[in-house]
C-alpha positions in Angstrom: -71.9 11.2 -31.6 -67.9 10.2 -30.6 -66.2 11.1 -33.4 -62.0 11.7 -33.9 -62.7 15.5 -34.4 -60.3 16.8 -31.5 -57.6 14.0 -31.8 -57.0 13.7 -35.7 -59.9 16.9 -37.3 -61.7 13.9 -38.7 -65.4 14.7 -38.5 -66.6 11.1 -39.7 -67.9 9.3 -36.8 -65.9 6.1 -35.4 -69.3 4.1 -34.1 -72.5 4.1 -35.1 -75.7 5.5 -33.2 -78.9 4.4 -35.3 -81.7 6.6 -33.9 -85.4 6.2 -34.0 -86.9 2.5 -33.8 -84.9 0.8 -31.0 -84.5 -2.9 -33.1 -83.9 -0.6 -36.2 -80.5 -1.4 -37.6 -79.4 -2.5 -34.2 -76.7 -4.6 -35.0 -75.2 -1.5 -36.0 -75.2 -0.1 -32.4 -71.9 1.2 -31.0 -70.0 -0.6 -33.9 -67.1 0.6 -35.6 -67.9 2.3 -38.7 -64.0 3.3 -39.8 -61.2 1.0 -38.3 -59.5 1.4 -35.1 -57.9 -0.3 -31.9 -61.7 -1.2 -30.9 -63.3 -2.5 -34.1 -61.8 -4.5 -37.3 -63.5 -3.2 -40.2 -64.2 -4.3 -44.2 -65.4 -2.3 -46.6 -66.2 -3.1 -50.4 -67.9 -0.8 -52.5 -66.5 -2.6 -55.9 -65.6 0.0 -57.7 -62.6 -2.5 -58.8 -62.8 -4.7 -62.0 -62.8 -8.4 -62.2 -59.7 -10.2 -63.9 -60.3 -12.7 -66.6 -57.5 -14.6 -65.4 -55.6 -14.6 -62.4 -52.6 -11.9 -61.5 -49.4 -12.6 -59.9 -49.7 -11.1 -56.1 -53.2 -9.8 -57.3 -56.8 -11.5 -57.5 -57.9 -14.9 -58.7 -59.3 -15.1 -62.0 -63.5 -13.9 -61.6 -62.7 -12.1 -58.2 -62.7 -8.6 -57.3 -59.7 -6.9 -55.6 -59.1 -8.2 -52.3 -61.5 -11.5 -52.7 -59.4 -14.7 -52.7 -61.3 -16.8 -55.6 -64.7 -17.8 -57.3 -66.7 -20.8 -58.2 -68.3 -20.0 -60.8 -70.7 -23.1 -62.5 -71.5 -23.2 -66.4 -73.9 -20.5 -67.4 -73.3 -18.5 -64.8 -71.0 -15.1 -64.7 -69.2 -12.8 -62.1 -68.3 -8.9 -62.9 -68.2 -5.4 -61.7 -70.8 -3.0 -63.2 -71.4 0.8 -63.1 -75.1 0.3 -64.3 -76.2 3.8 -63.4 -80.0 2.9 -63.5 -79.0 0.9 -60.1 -78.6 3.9 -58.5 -75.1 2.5 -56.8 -71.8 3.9 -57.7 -70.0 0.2 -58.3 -71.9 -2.8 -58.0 -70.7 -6.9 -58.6 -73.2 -8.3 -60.6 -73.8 -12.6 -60.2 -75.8 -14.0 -62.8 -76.8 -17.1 -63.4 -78.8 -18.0 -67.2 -78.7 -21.7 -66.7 -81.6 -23.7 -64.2 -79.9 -24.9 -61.1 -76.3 -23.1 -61.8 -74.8 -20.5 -59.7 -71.5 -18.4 -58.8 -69.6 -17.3 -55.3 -67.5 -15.0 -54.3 -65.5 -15.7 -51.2 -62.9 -14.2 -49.5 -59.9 -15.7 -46.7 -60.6 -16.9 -43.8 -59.5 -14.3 -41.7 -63.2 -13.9 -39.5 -63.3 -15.7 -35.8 -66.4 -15.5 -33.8 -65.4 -15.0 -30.5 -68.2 -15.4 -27.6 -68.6 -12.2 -25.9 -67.1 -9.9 -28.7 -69.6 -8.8 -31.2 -69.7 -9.1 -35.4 -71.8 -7.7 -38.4 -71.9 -8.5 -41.7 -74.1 -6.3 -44.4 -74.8 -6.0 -48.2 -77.0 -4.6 -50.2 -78.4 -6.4 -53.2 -81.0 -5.6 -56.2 -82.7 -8.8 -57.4 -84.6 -9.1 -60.3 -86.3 -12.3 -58.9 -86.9 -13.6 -55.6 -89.0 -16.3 -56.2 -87.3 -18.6 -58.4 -83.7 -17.6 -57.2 -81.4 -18.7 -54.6 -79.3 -15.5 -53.1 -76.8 -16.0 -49.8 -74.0 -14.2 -48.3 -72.3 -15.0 -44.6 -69.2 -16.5 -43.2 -67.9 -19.6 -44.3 -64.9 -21.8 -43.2 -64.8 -23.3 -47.1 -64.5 -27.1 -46.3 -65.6 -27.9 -50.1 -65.8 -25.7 -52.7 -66.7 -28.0 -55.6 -70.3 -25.5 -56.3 -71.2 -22.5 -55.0 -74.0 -23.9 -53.0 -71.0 -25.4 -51.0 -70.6 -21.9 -49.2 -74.1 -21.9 -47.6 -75.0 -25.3 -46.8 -74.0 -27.9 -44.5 -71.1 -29.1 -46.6 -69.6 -26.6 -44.6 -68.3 -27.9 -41.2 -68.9 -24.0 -39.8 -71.1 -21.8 -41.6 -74.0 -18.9 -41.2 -75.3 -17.4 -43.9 -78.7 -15.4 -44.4 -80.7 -15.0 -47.3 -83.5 -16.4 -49.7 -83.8 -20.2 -50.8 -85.6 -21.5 -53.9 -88.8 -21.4 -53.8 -88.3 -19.2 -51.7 -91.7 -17.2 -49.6 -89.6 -15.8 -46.8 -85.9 -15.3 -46.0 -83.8 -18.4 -44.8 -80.8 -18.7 -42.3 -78.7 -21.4 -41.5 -76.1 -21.8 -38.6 -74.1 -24.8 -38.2 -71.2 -25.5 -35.9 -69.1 -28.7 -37.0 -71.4 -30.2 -39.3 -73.8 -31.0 -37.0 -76.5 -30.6 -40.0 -78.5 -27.8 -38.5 -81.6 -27.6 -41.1 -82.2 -24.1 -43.0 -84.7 -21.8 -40.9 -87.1 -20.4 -42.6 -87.4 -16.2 -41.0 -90.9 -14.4 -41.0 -89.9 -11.4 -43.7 -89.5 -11.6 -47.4 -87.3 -8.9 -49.6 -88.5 -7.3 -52.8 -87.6 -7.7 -56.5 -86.7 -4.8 -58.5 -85.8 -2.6 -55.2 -82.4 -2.7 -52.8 -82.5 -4.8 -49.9 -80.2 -4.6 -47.6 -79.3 -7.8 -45.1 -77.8 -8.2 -42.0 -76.3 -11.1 -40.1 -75.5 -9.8 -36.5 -73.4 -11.6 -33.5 -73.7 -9.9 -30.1 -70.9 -12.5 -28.7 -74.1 -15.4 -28.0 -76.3 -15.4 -30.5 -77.1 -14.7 -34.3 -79.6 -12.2 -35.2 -80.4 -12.0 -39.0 -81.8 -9.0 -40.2 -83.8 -7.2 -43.5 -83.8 -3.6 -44.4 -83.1 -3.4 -40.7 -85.8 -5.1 -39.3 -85.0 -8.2 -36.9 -85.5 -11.2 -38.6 -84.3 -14.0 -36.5 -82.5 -15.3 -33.9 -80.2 -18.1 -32.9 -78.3 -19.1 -29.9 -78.0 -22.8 -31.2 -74.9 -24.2 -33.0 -73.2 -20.6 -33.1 -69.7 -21.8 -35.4 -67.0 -19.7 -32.6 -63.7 -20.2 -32.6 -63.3 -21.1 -36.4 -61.8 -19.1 -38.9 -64.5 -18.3 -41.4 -64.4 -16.6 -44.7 -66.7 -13.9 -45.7 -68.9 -15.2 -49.0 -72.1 -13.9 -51.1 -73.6 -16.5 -54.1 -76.4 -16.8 -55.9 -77.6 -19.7 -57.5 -80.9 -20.0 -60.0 -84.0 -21.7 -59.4 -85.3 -24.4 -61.5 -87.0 -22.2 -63.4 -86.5 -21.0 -67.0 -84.3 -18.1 -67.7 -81.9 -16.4 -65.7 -81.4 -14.4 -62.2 -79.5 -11.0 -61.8 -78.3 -10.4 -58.3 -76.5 -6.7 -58.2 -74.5 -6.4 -54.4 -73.8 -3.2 -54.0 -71.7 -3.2 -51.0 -70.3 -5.7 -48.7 -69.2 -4.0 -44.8 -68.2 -6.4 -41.7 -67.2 -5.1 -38.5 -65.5 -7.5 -35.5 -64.8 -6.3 -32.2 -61.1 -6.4 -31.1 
């Protein structure tokens, strides 16, 4: 594995090599896992706390370090947990107790697509419902922001995002390139309650590639939104059920080729 052992006596490796399955984690392959002049890359584990209220030259009130701002609907709540029953050292913790409210996170847009250089995006999330609950996370360009459901539909002029959809019975992707109203895509896999999950959206400088626990979901090579600046996001929002939807992310890493 290339590491920077004999320039720097780092042992950590710069790129990643996933063995075993070939289609296992492949979005992963020979991507920057620490930065350097090769590969951009963002990691949050949220061990940070979320401000009430906003700080001068710090976060926006119900963001974690380093996250530009939140839309947060009634019922609904944003903040960092250590809840050692997870299993996860820091965790950001979306809730939503009120039918058909949600939350978002998003970040600046400071991601570009660019046809033949490659992207991921991962996180890991613990939901204690995934059939009356709405969970998304991609790359947004944040045309409206009046909901959170804003972020991952085609209010956005440029979005793709990749998760579940109420009611949902498989995972759900959506890619649209300047509003064109690309319809959500429903994938073929479906993500536990009660357990981590970890999803994937994947660019190899054509297409999209969506992925659960590692496991190719789907693909796209339709209304790709390149050469846009788009902002990282994750939401949740609840079904139209009674009571209310947990949605722990654990982590959040993206990676962009220079």
């Amino acid at each position: 594995m290339t590491t920077l052992r004999h320039f720097t006596g780092a042992s950590e490796p710069i790129v990643e090599n996933p063995r075993g399955r070939s289609d296992f984690l492949s979005y992963r392959r020979a991507m920057g896992m620490v930065p350097s002049a090769e590969f951009a890359v963002f990691f949050d584990d949220f061990f940070s706390f979320v401000v009430a209220t906003a700080i001068t030259n710090g976060p926006a009130a119900n963001t974690p370090w380093g996250w530009q701002s939140a839309i947060i609907d009634a019922g609904a709540t944003a903040v960092v947990d250590t809840t050692a029953a997870l299993g996860a050292t820091g965790v950001l913790l979306l809730s939503d107790a009120t039918a058909s409210e949600g939350v978002a996170i998003y970040g600046t847009k400071s991601i570009q697509l660019t046809a033949g250089k490659r992207f991921y995006m991962e996180t890991r999330v613990y939901m204690n419902d995934v059939t009356d609950n709405t969970m998304f996370f991609g790359l947004s360009d944040l045309t409206s922001v009046t909901n959170p459901e804003d972020l991952w539909t085609t209010a956005s002029a440029n979005v793709a995002t990749y998760g579940i959809l109420d009611p949902a019975t498989t995972t759900t992707y959506l890619a649209d390139k300047g509003n064109a109203g690309t319809a959500a895509v429903a994938g073929t896999l479906m993500p536990e309650a009660g357990v981590w999950n970890t999803f994937a959206i994947g660019f190899d400088g054509a297409g999209l590639r969506f992925f659960l626990n590692g496991i190719l979901d789907s693909y796209t090579s339709t209304t790709v939104p390149t050469g846009v600046a788009l902002a990282p996001f994750f939401g949740a929002r609840n079904g139209n059920g009674a009571g209310g939807n947990l949605n722990y992310f654990d982590y959040v890493r993206y990676v962009i080729e220079r």
